[in-house]
PQR file with spaces between the fields and no chain letter, atoms N, CA, C, O and H, PARSE charges and radii, in Angstrom:
ATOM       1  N    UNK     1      13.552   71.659   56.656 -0.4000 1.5000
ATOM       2  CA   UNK     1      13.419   72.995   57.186 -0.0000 2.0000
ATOM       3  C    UNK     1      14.485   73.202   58.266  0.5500 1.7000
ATOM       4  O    UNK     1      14.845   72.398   59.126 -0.5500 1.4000
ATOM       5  N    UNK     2      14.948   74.553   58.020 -0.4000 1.5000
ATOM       6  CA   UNK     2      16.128   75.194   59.239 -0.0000 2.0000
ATOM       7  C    UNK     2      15.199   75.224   60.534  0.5500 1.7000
ATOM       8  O    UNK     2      14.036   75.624   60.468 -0.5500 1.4000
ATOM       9  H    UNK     2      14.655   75.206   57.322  0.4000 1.0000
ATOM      10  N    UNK     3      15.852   74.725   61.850 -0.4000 1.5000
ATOM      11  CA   UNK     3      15.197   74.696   63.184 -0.0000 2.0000
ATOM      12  C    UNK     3      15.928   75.382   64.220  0.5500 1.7000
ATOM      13  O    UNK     3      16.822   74.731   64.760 -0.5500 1.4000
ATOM      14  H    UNK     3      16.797   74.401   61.903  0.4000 1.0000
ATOM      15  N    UNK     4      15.782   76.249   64.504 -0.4000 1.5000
ATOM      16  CA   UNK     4      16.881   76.870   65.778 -0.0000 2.0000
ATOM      17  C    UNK     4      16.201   76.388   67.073  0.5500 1.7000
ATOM      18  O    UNK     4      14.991   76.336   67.292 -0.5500 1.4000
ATOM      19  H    UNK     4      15.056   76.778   64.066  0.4000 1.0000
ATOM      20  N    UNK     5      17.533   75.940   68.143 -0.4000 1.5000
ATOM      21  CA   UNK     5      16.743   75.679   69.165 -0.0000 2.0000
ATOM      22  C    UNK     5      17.736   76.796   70.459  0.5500 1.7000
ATOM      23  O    UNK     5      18.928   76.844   70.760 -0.5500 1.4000
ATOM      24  H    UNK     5      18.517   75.982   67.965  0.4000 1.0000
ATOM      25  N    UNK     6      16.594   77.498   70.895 -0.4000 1.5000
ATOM      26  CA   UNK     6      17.551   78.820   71.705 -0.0000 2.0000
ATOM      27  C    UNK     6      17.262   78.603   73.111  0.5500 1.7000
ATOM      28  O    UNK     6      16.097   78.639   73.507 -0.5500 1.4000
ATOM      29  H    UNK     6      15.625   77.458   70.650  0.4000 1.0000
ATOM      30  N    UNK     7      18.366   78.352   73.998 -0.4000 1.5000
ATOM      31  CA   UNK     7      18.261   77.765   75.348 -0.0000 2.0000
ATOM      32  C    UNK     7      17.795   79.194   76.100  0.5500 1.7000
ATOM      33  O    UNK     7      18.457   80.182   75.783 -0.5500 1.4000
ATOM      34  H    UNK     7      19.312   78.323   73.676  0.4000 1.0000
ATOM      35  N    UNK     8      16.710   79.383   77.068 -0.4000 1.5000
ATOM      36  CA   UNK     8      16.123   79.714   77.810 -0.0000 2.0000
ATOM      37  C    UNK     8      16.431   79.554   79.336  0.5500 1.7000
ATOM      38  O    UNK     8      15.795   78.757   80.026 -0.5500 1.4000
ATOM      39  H    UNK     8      16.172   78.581   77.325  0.4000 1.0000
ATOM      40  N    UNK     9      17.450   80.356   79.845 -0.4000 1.5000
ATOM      41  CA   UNK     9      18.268   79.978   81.323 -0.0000 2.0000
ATOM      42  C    UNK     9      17.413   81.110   82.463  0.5500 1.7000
ATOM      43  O    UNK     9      16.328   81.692   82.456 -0.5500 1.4000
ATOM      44  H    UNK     9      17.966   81.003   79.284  0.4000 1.0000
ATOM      45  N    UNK    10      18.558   81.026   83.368 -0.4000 1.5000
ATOM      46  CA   UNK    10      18.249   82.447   84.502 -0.0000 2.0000
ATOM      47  C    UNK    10      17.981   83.618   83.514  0.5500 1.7000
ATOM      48  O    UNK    10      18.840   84.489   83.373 -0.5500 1.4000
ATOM      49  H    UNK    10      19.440   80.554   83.374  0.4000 1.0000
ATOM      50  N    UNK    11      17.075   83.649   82.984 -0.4000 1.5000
ATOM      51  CA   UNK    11      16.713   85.182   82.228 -0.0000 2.0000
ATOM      52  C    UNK    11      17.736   85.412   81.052  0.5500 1.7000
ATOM      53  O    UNK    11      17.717   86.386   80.299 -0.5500 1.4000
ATOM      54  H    UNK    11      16.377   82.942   83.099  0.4000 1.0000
ATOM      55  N    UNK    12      18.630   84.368   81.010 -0.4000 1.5000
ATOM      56  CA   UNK    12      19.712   84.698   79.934 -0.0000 2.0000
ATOM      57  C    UNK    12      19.336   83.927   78.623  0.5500 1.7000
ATOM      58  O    UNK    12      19.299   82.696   78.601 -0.5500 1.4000
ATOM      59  H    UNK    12      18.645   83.577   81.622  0.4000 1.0000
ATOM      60  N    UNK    13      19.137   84.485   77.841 -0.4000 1.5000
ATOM      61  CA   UNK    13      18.831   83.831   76.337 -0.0000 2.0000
ATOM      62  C    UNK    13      20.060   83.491   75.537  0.5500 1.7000
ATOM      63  O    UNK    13      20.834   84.361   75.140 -0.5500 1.4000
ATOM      64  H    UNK    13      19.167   85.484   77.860  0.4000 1.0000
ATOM      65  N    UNK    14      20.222   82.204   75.310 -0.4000 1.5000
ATOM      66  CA   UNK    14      21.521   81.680   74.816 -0.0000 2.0000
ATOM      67  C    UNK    14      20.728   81.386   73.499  0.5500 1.7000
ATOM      68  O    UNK    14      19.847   80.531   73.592 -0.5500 1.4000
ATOM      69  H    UNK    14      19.593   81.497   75.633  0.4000 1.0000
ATOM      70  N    UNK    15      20.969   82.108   72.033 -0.4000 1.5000
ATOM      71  CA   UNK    15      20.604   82.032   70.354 -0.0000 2.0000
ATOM      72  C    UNK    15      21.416   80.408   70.336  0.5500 1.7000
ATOM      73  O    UNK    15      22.329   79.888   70.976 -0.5500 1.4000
ATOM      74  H    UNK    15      21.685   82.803   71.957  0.4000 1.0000
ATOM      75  N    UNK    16      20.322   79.914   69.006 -0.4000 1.5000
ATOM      76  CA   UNK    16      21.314   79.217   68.105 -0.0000 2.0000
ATOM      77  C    UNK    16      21.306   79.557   67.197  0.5500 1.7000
ATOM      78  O    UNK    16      20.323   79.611   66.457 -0.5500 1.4000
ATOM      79  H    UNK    16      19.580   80.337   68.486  0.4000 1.0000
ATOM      80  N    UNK    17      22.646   79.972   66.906 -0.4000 1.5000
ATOM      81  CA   UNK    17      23.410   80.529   65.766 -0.0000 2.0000
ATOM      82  C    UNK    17      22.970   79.659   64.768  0.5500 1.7000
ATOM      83  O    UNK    17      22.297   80.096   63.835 -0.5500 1.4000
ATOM      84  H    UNK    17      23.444   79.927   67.506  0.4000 1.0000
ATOM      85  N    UNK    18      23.315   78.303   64.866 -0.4000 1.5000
ATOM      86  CA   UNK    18      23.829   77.705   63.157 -0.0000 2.0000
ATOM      87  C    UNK    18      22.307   76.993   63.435  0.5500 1.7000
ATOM      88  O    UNK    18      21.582   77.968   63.238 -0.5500 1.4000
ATOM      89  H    UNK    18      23.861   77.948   65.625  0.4000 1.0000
ATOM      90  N    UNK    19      21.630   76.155   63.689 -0.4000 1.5000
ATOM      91  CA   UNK    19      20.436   76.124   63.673 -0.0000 2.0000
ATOM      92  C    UNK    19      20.498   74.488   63.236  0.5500 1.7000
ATOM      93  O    UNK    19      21.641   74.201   63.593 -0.5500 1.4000
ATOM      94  H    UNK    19      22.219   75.363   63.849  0.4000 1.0000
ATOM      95  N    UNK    20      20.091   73.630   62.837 -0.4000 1.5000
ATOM      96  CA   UNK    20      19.924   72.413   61.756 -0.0000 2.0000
ATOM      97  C    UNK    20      18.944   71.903   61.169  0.5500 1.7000
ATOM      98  O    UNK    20      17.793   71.909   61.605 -0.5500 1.4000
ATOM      99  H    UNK    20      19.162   73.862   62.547  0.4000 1.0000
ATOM     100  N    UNK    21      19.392   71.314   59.910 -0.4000 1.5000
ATOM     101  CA   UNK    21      18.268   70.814   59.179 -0.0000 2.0000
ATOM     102  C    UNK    21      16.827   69.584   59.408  0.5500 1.7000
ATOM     103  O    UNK    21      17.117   68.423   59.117 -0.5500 1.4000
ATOM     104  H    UNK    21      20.327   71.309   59.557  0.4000 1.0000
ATOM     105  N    UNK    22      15.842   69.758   59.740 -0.4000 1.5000
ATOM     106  CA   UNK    22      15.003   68.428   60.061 -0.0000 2.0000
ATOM     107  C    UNK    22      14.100   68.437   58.986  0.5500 1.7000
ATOM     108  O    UNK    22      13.910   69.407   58.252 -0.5500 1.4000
ATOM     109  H    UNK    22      15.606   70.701   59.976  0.4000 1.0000
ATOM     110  N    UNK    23      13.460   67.177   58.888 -0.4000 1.5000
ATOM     111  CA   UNK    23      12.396   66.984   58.323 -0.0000 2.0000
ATOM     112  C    UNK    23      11.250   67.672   58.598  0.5500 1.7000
ATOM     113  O    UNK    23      10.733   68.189   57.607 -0.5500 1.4000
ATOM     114  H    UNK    23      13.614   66.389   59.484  0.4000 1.0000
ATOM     115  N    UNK    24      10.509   67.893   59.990 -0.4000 1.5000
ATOM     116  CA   UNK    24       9.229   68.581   60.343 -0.0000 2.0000
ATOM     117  C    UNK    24       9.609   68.755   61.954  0.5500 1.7000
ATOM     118  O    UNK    24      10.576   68.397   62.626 -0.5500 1.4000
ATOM     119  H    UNK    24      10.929   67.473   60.795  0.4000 1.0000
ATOM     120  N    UNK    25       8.245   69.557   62.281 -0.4000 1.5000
ATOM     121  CA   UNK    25       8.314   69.644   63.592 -0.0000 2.0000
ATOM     122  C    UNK    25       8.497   68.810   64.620  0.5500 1.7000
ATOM     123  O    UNK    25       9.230   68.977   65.595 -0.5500 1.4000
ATOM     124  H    UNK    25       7.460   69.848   61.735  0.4000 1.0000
ATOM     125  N    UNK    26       7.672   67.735   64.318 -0.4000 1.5000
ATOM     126  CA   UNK    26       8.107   66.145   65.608 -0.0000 2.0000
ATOM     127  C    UNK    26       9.301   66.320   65.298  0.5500 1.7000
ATOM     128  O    UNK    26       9.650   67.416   65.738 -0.5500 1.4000
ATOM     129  H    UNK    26       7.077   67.600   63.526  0.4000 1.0000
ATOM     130  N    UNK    27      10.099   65.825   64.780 -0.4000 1.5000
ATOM     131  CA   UNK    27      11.418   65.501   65.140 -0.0000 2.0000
ATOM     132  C    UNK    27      11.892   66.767   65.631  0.5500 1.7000
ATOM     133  O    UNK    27      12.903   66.507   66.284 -0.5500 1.4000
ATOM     134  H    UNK    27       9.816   64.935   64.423  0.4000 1.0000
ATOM     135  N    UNK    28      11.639   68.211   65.652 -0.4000 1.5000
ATOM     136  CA   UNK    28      12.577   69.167   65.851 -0.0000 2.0000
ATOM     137  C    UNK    28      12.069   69.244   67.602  0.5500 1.7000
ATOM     138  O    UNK    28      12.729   69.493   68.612 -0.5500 1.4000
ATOM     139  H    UNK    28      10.818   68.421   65.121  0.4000 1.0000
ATOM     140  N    UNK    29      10.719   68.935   67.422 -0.4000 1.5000
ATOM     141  CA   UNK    29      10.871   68.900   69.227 -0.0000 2.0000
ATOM     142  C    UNK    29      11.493   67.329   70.087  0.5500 1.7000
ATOM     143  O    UNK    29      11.916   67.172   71.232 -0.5500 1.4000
ATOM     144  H    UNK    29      10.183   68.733   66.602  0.4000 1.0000
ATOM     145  N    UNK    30      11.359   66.622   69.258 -0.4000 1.5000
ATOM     146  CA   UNK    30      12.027   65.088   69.460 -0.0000 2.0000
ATOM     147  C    UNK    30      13.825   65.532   70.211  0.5500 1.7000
ATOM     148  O    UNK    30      14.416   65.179   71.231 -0.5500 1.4000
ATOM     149  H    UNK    30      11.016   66.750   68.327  0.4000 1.0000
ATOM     150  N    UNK    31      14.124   66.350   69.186 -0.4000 1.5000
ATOM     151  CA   UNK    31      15.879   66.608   69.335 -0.0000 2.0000
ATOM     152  C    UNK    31      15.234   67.315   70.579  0.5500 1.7000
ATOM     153  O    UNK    31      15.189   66.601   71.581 -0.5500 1.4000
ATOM     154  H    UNK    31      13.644   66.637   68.357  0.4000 1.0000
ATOM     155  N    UNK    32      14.740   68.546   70.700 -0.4000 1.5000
ATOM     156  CA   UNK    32      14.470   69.769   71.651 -0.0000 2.0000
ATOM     157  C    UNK    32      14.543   68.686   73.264  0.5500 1.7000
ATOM     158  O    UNK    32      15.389   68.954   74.117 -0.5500 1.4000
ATOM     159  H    UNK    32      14.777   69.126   69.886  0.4000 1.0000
ATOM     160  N    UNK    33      13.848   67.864   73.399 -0.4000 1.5000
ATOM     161  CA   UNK    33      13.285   66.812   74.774 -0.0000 2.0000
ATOM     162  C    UNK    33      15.014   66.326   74.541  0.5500 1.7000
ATOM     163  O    UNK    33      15.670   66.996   75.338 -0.5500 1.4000
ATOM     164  H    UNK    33      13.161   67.647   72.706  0.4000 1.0000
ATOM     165  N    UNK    34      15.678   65.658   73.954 -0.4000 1.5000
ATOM     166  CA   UNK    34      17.356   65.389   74.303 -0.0000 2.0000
ATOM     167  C    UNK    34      18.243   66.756   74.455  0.5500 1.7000
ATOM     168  O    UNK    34      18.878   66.967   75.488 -0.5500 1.4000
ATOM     169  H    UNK    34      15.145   65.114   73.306  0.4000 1.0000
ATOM     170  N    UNK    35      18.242   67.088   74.056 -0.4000 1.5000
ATOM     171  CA   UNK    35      18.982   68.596   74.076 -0.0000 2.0000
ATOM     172  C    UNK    35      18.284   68.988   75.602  0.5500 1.7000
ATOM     173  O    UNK    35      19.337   69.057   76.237 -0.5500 1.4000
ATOM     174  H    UNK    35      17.726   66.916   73.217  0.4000 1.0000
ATOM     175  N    UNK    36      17.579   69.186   76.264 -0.4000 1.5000
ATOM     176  CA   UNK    36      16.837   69.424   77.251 -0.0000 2.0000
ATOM     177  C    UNK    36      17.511   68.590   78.657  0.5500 1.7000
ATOM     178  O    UNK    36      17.923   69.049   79.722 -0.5500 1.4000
ATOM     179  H    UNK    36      16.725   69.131   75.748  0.4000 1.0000
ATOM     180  N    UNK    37      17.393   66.655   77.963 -0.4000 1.5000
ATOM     181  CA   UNK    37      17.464   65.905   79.369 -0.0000 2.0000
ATOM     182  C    UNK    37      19.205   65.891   79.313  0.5500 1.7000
ATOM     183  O    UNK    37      19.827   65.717   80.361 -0.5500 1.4000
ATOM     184  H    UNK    37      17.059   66.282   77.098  0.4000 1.0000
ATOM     185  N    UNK    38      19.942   66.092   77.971 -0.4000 1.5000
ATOM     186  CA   UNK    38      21.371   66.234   78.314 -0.0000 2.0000
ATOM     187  C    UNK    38      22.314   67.196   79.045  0.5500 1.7000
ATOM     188  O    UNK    38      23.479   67.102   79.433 -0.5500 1.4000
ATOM     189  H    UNK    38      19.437   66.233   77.120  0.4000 1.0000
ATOM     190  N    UNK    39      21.197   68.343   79.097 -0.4000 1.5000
ATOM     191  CA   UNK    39      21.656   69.705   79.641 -0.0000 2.0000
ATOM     192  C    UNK    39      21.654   69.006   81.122  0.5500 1.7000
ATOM     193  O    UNK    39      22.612   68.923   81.891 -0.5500 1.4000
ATOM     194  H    UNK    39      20.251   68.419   78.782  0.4000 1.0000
ATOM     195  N    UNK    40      20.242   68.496   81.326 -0.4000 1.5000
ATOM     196  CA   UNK    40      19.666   68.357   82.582 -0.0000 2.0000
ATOM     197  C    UNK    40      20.945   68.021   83.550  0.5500 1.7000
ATOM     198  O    UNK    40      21.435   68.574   84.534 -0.5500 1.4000
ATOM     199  H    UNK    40      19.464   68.563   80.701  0.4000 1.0000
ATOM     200  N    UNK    41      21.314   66.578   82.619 -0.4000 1.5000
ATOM     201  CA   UNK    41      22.524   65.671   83.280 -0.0000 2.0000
ATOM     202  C    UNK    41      23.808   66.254   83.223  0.5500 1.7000
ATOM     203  O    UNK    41      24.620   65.899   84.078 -0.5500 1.4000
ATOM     204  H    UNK    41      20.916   66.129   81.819  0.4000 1.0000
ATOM     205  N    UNK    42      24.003   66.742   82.723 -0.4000 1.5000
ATOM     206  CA   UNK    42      25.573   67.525   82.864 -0.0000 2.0000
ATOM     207  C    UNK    42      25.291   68.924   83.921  0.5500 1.7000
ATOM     208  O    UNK    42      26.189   69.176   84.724 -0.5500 1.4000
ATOM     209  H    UNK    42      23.344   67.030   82.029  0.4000 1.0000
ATOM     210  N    UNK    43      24.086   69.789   83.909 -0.4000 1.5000
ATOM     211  CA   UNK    43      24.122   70.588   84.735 -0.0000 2.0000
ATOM     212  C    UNK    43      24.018   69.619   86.606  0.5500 1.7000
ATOM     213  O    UNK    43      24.363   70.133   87.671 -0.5500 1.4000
ATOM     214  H    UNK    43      23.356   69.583   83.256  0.4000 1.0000
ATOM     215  N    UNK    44      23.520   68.364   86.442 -0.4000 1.5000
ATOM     216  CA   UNK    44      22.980   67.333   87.746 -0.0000 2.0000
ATOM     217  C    UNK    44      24.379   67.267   88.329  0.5500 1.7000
ATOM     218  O    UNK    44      24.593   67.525   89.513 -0.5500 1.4000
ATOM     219  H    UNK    44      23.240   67.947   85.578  0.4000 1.0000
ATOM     220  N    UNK    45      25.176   66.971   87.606 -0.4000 1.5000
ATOM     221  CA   UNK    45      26.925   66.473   87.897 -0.0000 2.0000
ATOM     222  C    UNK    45      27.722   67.632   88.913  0.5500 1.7000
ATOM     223  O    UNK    45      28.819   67.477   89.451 -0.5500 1.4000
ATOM     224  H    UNK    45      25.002   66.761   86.644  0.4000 1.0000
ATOM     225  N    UNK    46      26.803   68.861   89.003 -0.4000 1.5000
ATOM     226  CA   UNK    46      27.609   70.367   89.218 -0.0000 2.0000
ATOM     227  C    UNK    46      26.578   70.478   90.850  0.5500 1.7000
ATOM     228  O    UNK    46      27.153   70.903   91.853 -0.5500 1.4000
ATOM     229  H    UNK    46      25.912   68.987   88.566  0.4000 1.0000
ATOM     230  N    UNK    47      25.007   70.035   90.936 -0.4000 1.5000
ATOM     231  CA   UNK    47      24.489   69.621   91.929 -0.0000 2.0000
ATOM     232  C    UNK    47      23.554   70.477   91.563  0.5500 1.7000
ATOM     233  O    UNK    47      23.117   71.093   92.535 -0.5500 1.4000
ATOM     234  H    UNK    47      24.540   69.690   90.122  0.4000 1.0000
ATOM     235  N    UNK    48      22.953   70.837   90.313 -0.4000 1.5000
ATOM     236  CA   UNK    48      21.925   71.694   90.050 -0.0000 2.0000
ATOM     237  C    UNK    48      20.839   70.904   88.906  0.5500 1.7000
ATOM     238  O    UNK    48      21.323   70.166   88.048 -0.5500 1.4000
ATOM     239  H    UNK    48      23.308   70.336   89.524  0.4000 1.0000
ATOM     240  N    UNK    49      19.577   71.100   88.974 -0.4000 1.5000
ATOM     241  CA   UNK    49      18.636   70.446   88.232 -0.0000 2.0000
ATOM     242  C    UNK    49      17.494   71.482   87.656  0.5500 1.7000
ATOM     243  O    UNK    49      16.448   71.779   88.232 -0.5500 1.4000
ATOM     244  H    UNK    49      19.184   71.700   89.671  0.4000 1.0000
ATOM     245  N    UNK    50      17.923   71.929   86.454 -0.4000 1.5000
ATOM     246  CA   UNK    50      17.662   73.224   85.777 -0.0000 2.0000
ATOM     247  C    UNK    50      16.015   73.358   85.169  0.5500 1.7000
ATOM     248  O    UNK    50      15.672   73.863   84.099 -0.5500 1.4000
ATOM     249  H    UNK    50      18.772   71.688   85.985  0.4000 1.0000
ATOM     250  N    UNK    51      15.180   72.759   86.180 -0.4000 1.5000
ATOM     251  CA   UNK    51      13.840   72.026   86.153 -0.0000 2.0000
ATOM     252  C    UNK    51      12.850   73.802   85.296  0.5500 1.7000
ATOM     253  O    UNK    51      11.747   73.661   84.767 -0.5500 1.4000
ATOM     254  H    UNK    51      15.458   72.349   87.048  0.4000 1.0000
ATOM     255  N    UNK    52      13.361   74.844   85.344 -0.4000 1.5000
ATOM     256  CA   UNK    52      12.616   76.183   85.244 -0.0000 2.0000
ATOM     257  C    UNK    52      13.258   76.593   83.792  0.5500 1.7000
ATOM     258  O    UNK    52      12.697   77.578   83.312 -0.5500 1.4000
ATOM     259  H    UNK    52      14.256   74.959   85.774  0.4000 1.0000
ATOM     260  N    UNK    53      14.103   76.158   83.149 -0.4000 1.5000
ATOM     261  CA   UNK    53      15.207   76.404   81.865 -0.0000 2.0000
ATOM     262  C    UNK    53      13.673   75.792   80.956  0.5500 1.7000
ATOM     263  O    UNK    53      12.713   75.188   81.437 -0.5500 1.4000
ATOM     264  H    UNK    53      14.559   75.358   83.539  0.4000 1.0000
ATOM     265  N    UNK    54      13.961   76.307   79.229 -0.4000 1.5000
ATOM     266  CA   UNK    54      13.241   75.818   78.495 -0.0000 2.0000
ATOM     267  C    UNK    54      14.478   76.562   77.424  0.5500 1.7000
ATOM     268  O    UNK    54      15.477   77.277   77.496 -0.5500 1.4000
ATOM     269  H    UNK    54      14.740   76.797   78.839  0.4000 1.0000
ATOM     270  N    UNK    55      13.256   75.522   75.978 -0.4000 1.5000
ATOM     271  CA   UNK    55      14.294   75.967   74.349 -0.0000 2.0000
ATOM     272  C    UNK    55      13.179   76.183   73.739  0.5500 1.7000
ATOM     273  O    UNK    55      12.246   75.400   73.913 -0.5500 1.4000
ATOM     274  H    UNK    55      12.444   74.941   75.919  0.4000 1.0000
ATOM     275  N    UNK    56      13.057   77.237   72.942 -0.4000 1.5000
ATOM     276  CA   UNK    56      12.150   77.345   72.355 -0.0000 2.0000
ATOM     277  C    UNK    56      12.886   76.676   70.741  0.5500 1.7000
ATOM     278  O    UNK    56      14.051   76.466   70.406 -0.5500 1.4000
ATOM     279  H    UNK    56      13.815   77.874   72.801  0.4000 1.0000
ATOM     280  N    UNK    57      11.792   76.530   70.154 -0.4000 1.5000
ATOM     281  CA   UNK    57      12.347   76.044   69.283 -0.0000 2.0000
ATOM     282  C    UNK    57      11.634   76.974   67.865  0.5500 1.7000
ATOM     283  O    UNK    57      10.420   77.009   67.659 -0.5500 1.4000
ATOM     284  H    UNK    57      10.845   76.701   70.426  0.4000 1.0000
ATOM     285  N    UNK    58      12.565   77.609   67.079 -0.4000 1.5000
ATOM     286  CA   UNK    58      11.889   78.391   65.955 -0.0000 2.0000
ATOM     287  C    UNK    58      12.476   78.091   64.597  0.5500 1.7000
ATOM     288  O    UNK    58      13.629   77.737   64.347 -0.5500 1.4000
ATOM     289  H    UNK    58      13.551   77.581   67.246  0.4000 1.0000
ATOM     290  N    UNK    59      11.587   78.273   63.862 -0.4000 1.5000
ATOM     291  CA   UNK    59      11.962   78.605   62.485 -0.0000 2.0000
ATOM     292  C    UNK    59      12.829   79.002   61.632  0.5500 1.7000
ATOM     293  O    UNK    59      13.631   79.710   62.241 -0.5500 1.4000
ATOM     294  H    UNK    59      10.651   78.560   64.065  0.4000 1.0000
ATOM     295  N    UNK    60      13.178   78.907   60.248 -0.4000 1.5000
ATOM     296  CA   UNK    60      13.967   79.661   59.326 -0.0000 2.0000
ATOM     297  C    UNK    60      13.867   81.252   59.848  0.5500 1.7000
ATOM     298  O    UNK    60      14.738   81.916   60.411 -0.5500 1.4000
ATOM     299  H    UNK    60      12.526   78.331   59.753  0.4000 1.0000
ATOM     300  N    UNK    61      12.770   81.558   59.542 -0.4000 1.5000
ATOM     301  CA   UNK    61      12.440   82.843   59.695 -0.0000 2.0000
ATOM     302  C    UNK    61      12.203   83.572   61.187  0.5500 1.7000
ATOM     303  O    UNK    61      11.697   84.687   61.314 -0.5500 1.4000
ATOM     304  H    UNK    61      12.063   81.019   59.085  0.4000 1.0000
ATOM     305  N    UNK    62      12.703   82.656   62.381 -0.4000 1.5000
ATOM     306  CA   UNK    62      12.924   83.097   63.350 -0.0000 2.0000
ATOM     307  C    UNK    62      11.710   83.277   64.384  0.5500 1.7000
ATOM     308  O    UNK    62      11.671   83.817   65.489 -0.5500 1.4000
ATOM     309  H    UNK    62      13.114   81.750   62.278  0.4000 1.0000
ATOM     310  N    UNK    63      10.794   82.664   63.664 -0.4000 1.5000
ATOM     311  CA   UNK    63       9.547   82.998   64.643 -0.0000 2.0000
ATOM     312  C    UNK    63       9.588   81.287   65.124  0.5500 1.7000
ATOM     313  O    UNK    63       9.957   80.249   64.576 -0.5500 1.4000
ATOM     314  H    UNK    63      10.825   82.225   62.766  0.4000 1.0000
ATOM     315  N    UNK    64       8.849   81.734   66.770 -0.4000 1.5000
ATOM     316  CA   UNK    64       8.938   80.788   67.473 -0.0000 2.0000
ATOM     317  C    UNK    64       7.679   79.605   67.356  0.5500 1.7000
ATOM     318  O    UNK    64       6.503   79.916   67.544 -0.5500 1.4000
ATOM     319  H    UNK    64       8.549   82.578   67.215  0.4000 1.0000
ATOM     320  N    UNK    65       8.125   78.180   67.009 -0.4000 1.5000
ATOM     321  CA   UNK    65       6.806   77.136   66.769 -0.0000 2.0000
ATOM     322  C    UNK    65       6.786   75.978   67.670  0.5500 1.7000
ATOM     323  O    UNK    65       6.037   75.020   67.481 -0.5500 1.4000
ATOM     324  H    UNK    65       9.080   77.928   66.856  0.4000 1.0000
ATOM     325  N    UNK    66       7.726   76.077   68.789 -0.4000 1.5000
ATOM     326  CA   UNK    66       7.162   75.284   69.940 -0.0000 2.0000
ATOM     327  C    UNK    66       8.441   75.632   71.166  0.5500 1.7000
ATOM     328  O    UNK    66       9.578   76.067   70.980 -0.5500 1.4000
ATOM     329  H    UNK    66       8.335   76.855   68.943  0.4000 1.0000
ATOM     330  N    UNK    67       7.911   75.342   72.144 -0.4000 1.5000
ATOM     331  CA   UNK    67       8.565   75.659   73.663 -0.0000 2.0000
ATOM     332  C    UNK    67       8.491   73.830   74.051  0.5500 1.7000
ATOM     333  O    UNK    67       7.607   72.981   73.947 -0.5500 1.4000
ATOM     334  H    UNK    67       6.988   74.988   72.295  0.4000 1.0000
ATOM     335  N    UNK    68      10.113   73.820   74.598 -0.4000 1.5000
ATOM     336  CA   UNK    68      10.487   72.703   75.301 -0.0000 2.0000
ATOM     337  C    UNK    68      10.754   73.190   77.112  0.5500 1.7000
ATOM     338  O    UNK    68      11.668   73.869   77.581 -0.5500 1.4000
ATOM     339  H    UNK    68      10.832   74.510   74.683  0.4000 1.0000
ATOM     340  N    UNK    69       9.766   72.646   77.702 -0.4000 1.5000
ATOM     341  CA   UNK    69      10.381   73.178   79.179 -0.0000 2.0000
ATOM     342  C    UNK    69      10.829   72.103   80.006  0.5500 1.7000
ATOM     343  O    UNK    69      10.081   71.131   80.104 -0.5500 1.4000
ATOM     344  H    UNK    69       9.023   72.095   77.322  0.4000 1.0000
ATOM     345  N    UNK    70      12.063   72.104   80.701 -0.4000 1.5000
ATOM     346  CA   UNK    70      12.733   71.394   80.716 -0.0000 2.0000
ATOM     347  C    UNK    70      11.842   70.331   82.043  0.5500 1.7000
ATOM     348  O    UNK    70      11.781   69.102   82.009 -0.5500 1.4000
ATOM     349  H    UNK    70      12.671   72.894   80.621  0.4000 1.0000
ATOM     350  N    UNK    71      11.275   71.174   83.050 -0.4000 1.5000
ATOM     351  CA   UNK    71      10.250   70.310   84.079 -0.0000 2.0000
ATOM     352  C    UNK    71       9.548   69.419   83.197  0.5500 1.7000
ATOM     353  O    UNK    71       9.115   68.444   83.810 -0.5500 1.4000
ATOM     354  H    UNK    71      11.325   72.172   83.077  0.4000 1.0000
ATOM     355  N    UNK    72       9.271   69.418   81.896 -0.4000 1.5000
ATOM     356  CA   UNK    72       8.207   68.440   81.041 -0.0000 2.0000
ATOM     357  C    UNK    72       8.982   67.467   80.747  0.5500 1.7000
ATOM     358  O    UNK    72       8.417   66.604   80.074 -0.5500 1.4000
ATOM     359  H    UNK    72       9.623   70.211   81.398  0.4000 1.0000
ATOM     360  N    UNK    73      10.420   67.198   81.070 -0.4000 1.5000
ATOM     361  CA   UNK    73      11.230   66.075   79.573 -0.0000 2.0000
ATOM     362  C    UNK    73      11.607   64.965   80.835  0.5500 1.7000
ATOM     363  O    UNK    73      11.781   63.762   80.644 -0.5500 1.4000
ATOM     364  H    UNK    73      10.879   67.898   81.617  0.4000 1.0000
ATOM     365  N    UNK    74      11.692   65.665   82.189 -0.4000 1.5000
ATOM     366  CA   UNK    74      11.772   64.375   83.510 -0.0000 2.0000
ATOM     367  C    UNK    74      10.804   64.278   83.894  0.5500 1.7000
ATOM     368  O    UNK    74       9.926   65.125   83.734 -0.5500 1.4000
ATOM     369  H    UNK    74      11.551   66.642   82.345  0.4000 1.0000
ATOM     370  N    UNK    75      10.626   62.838   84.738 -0.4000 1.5000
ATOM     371  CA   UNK    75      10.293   62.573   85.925 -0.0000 2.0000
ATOM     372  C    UNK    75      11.145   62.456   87.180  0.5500 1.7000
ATOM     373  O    UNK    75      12.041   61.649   87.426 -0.5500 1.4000
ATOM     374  H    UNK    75      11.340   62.150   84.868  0.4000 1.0000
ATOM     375  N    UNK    76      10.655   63.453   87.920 -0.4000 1.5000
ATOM     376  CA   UNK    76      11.499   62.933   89.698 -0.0000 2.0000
ATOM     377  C    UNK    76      10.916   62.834   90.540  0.5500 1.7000
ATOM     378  O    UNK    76       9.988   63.565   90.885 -0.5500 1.4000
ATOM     379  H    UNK    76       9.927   64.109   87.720  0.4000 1.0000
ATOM     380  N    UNK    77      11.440   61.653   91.207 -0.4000 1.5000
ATOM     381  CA   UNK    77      10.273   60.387   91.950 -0.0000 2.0000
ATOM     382  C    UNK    77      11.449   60.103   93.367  0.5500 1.7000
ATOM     383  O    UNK    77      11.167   59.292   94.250 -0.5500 1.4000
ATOM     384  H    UNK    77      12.195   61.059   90.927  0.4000 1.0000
């Protein structure tokens, strides 16, 4: 199944266009939690920790079947 995962910023909705193929939902939120902690670390490098950002993650058909929020994929201790 086609999985779009559409980044969720300051109020700005960034689409994914091309979308990719997975087997089922675990894995499409599996990718969603890396896609999430890689943002995390490259936005960390700039001195920002984007803890309020999420991806929703939807369907072929564009409807939405799970939310990644990015405060859920760390721990900070």
């Amino acid at each position: 199944m086609l999985y779009r995962f559409n980044l969720l910023s300051d109020g700005s909705p960034l689409p994914d266009e091309e979308g990719i193929e997975l087997p089922n939902l675990e894995t499409a939120c599996f990718r969603a939690m890396r896609i999430a902690r890689e943002i995390i670390g490259e936005e960390a490098k700039i001195g920002m920790i984007p803890l309020g950002w999420s991806i929703e993650i939807a369907d072929d058909a564009g409807t939405v079947v799970a939310t990644t929020i990015f405060a859920d994929v760390v721990t900070i201790y």
